[in-house]
GUTORKE-885533 format. One record per residue: x, y, z of N, C-alpha, C, O in turn; residue in three letters; residue number from 1. Coordinates in nm, 4 decimals, m for minus. Example, Ala and Ser with C-alpha at 12.3 -4.5 7.8 and 13.67 -1.06 7.14 Angstrom:
% GUTORKE-885533
ATOM, 1.3190, m0.5690, 0.7800, 1.2300, m0.4500, 0.7800, 1.3200, m0.3300, 0.7800, 1.4236, m0.3319, 0.8465, ALA, 1
ATOM, 1.2850, m0.2250, 0.7080, 1.3670, m0.1060, 0.7140, 1.2900, 0.0030, 0.7870, 1.3409, 0.1138, 0.8039, SER, 2
END
This chain:
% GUTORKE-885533
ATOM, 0.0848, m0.1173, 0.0000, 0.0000, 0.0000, 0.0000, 0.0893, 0.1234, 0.0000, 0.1979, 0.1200, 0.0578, UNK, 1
ATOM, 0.0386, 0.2524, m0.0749, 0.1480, 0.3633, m0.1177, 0.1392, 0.4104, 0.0425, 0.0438, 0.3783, 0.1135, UNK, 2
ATOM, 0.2369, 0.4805, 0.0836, 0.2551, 0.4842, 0.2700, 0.1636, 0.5930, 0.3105, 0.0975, 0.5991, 0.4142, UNK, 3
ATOM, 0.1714, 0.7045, 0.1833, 0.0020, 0.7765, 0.2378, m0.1040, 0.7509, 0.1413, m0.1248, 0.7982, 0.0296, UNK, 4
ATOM, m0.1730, 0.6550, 0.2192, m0.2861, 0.6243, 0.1733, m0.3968, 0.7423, 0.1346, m0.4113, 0.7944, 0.2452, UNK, 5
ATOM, m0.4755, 0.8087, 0.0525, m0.5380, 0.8739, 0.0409, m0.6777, 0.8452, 0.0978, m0.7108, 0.7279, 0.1148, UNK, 6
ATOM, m0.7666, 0.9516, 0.1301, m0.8982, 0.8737, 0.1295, m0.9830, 0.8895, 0.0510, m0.9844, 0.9825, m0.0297, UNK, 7
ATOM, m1.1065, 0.7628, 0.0648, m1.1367, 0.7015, 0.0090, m1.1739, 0.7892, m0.1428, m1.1295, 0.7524, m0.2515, UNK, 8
ATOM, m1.2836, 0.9378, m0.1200, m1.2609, 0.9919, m0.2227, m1.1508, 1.0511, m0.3202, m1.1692, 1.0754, m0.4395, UNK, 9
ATOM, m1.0212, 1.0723, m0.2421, m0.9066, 1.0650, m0.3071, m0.8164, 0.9922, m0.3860, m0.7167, 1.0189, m0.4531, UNK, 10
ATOM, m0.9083, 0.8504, m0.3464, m0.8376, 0.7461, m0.4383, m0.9568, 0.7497, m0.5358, m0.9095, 0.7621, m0.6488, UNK, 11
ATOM, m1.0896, 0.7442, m0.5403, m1.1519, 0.7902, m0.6565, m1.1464, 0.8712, m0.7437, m1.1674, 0.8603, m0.8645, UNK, 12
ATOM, m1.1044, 0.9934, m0.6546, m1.0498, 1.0660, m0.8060, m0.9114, 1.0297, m0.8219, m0.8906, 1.0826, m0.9310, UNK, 13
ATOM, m0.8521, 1.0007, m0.8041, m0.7233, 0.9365, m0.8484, m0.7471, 0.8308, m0.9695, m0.6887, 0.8577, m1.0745, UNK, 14
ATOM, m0.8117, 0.7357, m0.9665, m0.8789, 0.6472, m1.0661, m0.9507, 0.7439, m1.1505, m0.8998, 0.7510, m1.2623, UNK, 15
ATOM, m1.0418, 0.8127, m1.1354, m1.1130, 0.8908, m1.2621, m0.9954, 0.9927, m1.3057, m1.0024, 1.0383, m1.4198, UNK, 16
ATOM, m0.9147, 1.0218, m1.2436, m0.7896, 1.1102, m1.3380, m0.7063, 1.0593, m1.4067, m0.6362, 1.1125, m1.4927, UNK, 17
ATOM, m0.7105, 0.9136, m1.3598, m0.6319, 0.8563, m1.4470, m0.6742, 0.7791, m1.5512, m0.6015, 0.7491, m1.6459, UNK, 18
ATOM, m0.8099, 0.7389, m1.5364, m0.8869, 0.7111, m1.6802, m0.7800, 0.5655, m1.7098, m0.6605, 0.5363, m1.7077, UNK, 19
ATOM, m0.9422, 0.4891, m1.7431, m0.9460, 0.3124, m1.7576, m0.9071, 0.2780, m1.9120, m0.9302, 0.1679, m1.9620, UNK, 20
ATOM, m0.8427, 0.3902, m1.9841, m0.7623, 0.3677, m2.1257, m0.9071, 0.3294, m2.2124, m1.0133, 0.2948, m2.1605, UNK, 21
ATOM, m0.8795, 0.3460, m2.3599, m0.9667, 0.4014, m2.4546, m1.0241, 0.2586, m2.4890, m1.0824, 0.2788, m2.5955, UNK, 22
ATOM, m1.0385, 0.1346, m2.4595, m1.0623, 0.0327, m2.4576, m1.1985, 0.0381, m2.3988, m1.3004, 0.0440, m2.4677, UNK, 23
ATOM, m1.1957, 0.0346, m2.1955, m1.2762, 0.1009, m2.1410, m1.3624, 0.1908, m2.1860, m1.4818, 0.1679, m2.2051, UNK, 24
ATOM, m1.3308, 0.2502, m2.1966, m1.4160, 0.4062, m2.2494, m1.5097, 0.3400, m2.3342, m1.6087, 0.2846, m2.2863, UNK, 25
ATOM, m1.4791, 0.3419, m2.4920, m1.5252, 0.2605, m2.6208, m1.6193, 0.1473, m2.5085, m1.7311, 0.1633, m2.5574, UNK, 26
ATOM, m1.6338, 0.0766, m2.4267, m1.7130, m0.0123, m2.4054, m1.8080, 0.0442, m2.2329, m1.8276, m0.0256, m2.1334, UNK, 27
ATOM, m1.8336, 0.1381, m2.2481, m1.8872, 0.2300, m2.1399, m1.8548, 0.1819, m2.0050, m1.9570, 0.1493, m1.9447, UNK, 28
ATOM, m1.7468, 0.1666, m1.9377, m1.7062, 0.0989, m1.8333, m1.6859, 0.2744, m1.7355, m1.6393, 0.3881, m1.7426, UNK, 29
ATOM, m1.7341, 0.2138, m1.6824, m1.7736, 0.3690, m1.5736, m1.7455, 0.3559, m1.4182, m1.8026, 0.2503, m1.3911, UNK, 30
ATOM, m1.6770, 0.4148, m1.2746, m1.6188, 0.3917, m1.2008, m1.7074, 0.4125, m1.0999, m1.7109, 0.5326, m1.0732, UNK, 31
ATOM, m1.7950, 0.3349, m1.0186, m1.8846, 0.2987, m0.8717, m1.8158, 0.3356, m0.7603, m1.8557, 0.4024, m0.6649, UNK, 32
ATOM, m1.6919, 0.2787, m0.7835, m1.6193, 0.3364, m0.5987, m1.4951, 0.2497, m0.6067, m1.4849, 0.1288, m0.6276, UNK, 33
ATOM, m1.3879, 0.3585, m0.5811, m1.2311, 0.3103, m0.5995, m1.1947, 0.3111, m0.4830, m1.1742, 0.4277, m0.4493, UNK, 34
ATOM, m1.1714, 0.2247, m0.3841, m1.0782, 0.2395, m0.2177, m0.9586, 0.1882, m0.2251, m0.9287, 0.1529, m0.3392, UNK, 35
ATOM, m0.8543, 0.1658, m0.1199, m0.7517, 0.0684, m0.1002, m0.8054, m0.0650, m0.0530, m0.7480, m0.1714, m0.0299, UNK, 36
ATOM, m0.9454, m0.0244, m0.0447, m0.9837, m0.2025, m0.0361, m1.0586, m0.2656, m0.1414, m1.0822, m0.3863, m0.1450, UNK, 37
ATOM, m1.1056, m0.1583, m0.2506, m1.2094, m0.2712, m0.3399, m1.1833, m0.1582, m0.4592, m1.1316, m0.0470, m0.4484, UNK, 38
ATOM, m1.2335, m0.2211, m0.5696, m1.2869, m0.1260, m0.6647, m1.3880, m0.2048, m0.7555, m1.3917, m0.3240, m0.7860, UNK, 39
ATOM, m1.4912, m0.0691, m0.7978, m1.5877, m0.1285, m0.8420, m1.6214, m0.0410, m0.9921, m1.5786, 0.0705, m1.0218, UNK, 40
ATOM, m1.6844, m0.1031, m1.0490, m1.7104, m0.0527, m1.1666, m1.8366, m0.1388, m1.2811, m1.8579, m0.2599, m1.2744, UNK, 41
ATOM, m1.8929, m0.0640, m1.3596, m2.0209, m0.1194, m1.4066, m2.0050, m0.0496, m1.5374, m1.9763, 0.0696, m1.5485, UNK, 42
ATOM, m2.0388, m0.1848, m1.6966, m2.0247, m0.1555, m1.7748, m2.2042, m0.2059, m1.8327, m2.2783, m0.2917, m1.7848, UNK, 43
ATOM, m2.2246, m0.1201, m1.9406, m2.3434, m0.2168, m1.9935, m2.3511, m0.3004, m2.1173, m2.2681, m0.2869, m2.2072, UNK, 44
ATOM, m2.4497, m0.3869, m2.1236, m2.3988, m0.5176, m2.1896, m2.4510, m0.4568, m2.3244, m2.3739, m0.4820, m2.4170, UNK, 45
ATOM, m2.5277, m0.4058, m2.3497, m2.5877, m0.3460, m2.5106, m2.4346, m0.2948, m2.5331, m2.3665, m0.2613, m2.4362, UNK, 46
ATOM, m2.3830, m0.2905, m2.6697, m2.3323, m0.2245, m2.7304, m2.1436, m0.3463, m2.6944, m2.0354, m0.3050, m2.7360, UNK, 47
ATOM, m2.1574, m0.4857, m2.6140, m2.0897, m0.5633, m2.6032, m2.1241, m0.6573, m2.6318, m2.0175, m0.7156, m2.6517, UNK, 48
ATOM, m2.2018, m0.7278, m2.6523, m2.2295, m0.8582, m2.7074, m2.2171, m0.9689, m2.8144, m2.2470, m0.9265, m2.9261, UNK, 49
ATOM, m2.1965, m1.0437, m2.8126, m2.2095, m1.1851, m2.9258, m2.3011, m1.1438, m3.0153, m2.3670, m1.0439, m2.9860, UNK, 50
ATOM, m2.3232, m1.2072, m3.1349, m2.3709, m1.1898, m3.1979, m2.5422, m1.2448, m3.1615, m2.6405, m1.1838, m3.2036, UNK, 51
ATOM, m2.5490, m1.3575, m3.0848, m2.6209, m1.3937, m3.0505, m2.7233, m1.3240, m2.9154, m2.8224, m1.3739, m2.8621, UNK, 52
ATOM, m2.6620, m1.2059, m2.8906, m2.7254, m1.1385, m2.7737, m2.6728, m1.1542, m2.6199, m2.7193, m1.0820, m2.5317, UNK, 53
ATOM, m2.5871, m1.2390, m2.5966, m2.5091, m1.2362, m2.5001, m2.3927, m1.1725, m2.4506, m2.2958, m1.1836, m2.5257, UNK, 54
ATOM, m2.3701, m1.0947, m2.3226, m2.2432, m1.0155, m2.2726, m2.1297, m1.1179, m2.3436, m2.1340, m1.2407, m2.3514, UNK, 55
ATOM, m2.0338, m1.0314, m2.3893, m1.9252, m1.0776, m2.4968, m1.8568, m1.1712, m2.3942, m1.9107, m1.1276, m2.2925, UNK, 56
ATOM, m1.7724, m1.2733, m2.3498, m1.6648, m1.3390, m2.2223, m1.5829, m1.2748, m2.2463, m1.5148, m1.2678, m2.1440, UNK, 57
ATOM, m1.5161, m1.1850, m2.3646, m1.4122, m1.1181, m2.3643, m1.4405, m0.9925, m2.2862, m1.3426, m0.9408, m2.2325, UNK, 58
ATOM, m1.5443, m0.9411, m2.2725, m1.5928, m0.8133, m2.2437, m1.6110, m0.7988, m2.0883, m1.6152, m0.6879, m2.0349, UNK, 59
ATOM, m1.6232, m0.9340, m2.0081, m1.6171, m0.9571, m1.8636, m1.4969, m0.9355, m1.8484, m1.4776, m0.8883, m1.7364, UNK, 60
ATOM, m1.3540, m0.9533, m1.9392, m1.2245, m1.0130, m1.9248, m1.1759, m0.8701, m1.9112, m1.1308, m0.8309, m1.8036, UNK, 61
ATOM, m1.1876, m0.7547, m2.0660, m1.1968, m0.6505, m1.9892, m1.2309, m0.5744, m1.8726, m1.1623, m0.4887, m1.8168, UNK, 62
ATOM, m1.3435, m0.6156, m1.8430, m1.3965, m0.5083, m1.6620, m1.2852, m0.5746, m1.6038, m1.1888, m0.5025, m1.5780, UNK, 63
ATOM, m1.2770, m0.6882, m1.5790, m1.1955, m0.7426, m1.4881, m1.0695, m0.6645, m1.5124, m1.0483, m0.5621, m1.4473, UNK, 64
ATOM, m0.9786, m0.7111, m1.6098, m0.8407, m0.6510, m1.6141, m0.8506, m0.5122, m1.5992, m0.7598, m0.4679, m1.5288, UNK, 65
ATOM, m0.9459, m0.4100, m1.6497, m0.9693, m0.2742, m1.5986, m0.9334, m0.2844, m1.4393, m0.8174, m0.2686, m1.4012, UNK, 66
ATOM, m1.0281, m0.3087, m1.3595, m1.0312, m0.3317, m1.2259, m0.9184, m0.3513, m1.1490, m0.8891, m0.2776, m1.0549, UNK, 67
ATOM, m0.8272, m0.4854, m1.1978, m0.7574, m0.5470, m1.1565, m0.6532, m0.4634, m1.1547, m0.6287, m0.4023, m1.0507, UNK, 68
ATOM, m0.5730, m0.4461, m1.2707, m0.4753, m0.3678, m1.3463, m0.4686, m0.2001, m1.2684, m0.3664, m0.1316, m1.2628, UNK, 69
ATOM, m0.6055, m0.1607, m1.2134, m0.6206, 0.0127, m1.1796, m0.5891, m0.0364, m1.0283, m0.5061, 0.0477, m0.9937, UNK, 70
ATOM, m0.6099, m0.1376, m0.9007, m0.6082, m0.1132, m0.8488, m0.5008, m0.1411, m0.8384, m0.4482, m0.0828, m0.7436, UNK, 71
ATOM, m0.4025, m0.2402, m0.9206, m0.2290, m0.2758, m0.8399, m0.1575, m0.1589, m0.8436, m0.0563, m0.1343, m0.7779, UNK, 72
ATOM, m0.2239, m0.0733, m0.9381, m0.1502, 0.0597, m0.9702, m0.1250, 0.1303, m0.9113, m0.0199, 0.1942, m0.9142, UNK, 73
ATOM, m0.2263, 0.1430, m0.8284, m0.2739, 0.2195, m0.7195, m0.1876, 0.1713, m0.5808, m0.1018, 0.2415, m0.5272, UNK, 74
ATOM, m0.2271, 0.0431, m0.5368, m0.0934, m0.0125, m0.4650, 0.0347, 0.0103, m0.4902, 0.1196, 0.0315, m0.4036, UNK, 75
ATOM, 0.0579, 0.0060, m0.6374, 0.1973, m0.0030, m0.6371, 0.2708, 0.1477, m0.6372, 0.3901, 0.1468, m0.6676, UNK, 76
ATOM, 0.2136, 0.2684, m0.6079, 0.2172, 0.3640, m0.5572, 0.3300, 0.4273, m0.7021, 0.3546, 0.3679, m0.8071, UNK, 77
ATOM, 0.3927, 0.6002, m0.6450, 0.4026, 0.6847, m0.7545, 0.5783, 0.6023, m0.8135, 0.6314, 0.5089, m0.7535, UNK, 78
ATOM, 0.6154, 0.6462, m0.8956, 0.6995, 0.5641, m0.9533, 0.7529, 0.4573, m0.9852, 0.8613, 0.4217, m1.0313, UNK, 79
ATOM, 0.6235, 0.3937, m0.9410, 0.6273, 0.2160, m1.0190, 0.4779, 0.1665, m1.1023, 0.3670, 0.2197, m1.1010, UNK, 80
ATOM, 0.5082, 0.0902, m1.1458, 0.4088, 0.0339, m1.2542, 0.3565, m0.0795, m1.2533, 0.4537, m0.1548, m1.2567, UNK, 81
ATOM, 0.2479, m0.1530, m1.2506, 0.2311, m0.2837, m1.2481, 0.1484, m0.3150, m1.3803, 0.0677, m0.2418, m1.4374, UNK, 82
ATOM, 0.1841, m0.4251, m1.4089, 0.1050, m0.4851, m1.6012, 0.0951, m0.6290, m1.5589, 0.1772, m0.6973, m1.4976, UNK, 83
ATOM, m0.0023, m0.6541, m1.5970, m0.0966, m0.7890, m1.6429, m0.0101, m0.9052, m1.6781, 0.0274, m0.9192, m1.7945, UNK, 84
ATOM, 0.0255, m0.9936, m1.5799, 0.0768, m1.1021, m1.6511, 0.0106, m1.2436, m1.6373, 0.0583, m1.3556, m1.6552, UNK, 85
ATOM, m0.1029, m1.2063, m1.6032, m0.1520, m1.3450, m1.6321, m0.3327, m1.3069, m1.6015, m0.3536, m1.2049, m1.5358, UNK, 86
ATOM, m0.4468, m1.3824, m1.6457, m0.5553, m1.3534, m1.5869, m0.6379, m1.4783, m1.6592, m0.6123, m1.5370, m1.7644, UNK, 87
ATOM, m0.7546, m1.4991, m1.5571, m0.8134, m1.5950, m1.6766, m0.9622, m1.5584, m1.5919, m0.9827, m1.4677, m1.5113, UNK, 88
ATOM, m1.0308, m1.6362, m1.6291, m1.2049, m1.6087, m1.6342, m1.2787, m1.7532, m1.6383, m1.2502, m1.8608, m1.6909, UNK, 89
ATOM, m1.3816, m1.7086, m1.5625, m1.4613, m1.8598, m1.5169, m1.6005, m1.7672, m1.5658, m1.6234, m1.6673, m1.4976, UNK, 90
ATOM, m1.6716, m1.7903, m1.6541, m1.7737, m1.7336, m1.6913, m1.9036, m1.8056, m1.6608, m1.9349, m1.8832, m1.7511, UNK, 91
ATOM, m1.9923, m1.8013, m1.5533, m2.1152, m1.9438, m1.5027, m2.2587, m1.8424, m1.5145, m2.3276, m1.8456, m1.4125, UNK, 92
ATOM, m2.3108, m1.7535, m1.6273, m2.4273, m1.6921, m1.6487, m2.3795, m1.5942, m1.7268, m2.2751, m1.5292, m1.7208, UNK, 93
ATOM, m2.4825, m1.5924, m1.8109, m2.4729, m1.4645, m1.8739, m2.6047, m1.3500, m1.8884, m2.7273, m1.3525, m1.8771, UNK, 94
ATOM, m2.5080, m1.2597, m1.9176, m2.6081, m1.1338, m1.8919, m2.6675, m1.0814, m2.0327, m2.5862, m1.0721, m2.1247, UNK, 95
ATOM, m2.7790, m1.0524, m2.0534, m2.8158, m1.0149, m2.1790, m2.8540, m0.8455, m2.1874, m2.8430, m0.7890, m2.2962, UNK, 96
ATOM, m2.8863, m0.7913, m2.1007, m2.9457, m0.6478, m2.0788, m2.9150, m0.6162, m1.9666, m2.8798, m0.6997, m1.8833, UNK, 97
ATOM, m2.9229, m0.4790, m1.9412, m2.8567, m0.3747, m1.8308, m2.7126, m0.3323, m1.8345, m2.6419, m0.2854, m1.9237, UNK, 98
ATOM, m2.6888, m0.3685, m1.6912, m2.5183, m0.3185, m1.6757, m2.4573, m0.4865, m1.6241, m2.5384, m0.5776, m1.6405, UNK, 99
ATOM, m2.3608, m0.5123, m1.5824, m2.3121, m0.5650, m1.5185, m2.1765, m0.4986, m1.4460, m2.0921, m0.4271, m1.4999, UNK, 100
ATOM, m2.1827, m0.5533, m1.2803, m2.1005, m0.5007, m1.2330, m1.9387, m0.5570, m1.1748, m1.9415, m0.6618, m1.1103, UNK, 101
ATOM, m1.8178, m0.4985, m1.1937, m1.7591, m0.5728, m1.1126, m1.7293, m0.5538, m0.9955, m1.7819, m0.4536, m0.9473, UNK, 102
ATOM, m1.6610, m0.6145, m0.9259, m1.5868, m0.5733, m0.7994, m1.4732, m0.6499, m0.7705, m1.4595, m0.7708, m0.7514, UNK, 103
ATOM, m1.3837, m0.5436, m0.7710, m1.2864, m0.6020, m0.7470, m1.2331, m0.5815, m0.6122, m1.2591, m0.4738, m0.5585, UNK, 104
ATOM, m1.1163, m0.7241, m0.5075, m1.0880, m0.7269, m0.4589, m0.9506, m0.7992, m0.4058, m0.9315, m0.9194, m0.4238, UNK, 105
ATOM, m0.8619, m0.7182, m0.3421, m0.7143, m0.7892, m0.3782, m0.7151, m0.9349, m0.2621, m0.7759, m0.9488, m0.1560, UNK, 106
ATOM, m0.6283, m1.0221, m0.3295, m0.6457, m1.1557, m0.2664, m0.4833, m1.1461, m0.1811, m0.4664, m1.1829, m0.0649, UNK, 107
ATOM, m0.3476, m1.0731, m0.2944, m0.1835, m1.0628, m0.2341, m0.1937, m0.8853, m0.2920, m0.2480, m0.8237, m0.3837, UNK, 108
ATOM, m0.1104, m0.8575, m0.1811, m0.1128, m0.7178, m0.2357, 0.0875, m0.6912, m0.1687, 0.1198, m0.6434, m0.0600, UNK, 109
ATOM, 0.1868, m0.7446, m0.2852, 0.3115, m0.7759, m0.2254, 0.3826, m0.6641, m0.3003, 0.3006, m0.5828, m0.3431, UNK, 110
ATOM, 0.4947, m0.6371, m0.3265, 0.5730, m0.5247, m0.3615, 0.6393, m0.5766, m0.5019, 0.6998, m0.4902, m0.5653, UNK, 111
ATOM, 0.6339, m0.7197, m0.5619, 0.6454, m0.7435, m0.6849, 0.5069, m0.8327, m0.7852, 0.4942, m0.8577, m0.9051, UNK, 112
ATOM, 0.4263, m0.8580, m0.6690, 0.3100, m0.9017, m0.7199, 0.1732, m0.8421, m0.6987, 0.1711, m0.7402, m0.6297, UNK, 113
ATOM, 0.1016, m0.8702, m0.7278, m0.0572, m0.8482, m0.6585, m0.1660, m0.9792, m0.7507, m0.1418, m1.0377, m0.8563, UNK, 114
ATOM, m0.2594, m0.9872, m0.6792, m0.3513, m1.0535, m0.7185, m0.4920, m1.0474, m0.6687, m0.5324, m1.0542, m0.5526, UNK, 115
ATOM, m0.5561, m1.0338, m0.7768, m0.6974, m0.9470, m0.7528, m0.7796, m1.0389, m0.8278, m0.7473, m1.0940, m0.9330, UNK, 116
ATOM, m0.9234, m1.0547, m0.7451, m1.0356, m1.1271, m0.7442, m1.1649, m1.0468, m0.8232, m1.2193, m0.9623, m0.7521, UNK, 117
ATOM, m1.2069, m1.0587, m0.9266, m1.3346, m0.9737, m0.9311, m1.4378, m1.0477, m0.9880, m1.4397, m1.0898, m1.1036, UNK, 118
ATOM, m1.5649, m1.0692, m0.8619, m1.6750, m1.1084, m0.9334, m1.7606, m0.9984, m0.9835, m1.7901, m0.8878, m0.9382, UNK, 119
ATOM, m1.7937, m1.0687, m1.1003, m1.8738, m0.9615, m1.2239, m2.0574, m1.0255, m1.1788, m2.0848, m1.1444, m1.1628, UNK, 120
ATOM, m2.1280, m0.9435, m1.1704, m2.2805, m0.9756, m1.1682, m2.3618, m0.8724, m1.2151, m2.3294, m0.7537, m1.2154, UNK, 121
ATOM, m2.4990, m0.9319, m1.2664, m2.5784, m0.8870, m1.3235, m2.6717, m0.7854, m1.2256, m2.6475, m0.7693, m1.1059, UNK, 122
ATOM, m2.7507, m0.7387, m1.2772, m2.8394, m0.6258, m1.2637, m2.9387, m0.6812, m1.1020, m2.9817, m0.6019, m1.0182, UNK, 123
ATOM, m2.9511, m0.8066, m1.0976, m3.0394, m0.8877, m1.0189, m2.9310, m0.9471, m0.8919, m2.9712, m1.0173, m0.7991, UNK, 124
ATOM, m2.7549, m0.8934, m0.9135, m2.7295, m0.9485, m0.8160, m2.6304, m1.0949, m0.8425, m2.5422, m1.1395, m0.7692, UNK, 125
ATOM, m2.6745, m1.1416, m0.9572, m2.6348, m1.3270, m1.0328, m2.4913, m1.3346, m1.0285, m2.4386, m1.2279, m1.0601, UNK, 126
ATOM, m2.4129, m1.4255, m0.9999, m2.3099, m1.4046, m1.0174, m2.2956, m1.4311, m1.1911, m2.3820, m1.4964, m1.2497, UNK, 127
ATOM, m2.1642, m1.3663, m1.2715, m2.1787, m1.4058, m1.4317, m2.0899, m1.5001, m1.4301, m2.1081, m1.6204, m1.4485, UNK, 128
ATOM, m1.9247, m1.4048, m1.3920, m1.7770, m1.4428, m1.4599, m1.7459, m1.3967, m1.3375, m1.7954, m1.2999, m1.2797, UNK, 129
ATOM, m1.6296, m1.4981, m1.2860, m1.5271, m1.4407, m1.2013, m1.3875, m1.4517, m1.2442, m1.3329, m1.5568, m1.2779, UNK, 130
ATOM, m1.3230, m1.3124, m1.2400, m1.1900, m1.2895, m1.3150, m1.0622, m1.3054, m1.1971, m1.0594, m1.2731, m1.0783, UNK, 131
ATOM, m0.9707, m1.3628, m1.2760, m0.8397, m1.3224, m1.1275, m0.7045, m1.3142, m1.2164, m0.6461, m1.3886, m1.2952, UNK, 132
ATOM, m0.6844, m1.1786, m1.1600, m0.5738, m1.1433, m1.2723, m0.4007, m1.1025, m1.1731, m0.3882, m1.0543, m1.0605, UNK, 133
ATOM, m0.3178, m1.1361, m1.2495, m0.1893, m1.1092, m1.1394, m0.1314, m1.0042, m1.2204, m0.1265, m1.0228, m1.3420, UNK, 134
ATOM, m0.0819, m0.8844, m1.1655, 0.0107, m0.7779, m1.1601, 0.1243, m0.8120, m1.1335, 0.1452, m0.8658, m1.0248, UNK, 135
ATOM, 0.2255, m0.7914, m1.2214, 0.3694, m0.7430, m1.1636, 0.4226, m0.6081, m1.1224, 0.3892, m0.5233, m1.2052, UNK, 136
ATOM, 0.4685, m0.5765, m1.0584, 0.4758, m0.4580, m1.0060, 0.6581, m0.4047, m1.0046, 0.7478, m0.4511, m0.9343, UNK, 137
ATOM, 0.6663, m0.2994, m1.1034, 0.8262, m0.2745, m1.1570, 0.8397, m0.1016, m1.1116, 0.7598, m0.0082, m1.1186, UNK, 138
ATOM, 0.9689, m0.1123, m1.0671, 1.0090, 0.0578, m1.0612, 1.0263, 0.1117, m1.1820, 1.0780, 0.0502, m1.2753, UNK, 139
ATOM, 0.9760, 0.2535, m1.1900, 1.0039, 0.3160, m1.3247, 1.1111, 0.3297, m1.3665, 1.1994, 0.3450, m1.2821, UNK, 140
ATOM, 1.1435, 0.3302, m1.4860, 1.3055, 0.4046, m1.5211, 1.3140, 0.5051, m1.4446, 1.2124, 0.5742, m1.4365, UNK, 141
ATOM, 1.4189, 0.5408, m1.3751, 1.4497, 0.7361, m1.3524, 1.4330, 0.7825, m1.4727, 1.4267, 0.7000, m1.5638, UNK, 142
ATOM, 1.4230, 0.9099, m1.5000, 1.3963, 0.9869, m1.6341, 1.4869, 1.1372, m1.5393, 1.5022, 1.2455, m1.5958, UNK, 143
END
């Protein structure tokens, strides 16, 4: 955890200033509540789906790595970086209409790793997809 922790609305806007990259955006992924303990976020399924009318599994995979990826960042405090090296997805319902939400929550939160839990659910509560993605966490170049 960065040693001054901000609060809780400070780490929200910290996440909305730093914006969930144009991926996000393009798939309306929008920010519920960013802490040092959770983050949450809700995308809607119109304008993601299969052809067949179902939330895309790639499109859960995004919220998740959004989620995942913003909060190690956030852990891994100002002059270091953490990136995605591994994640996978258990997808058990799918969502056809509304939003679905995630939440994410860290499972290791270590100084070269992290690993974050996010179950994704529907409008009613359902569980869909649960994502778990690992961060590596690197010092910046000096510049």
């Amino acid at each position: 955890m960065p040693t001054d922790v901000p609060s809780p609305d400070d780490a929200l806007a910290w996440a909305t200033g730093r914006g969930m990259g144009a991926l996000a955006e393009k798939m309306g992924i929008e920010w519920v509540e960013f802490t040092a303990d959770r983050a949450v976020a809700r995308m809607p399924v119109e304008g993601n789906t299969q052809p067949v009318g179902l939330l895309h599994g790639g499109a859960y995979v995004v919220l998740g790595e959004s989620l995942g990826s913003m909060h190690a960042n956030f852990h891994a405090g100002p002059g270091r970086l953490a990136v995605g090296i591994d994640i996978n997805a258990t997808h058990t319902r799918s969502a056809t209409s509304g939003y679905v939400t995630g939440v994410c929550t860290p499972i290791h939160l270590g100084r070269s790793l992290t690993v974050h839990e996010i179950i994704v659910t529907d409008d009613a509560g359902r569980r869909c997809s649960t994502v778990r993605i690992t961060n590596m966490v690197r010092d910046l170049p000096a510049s």
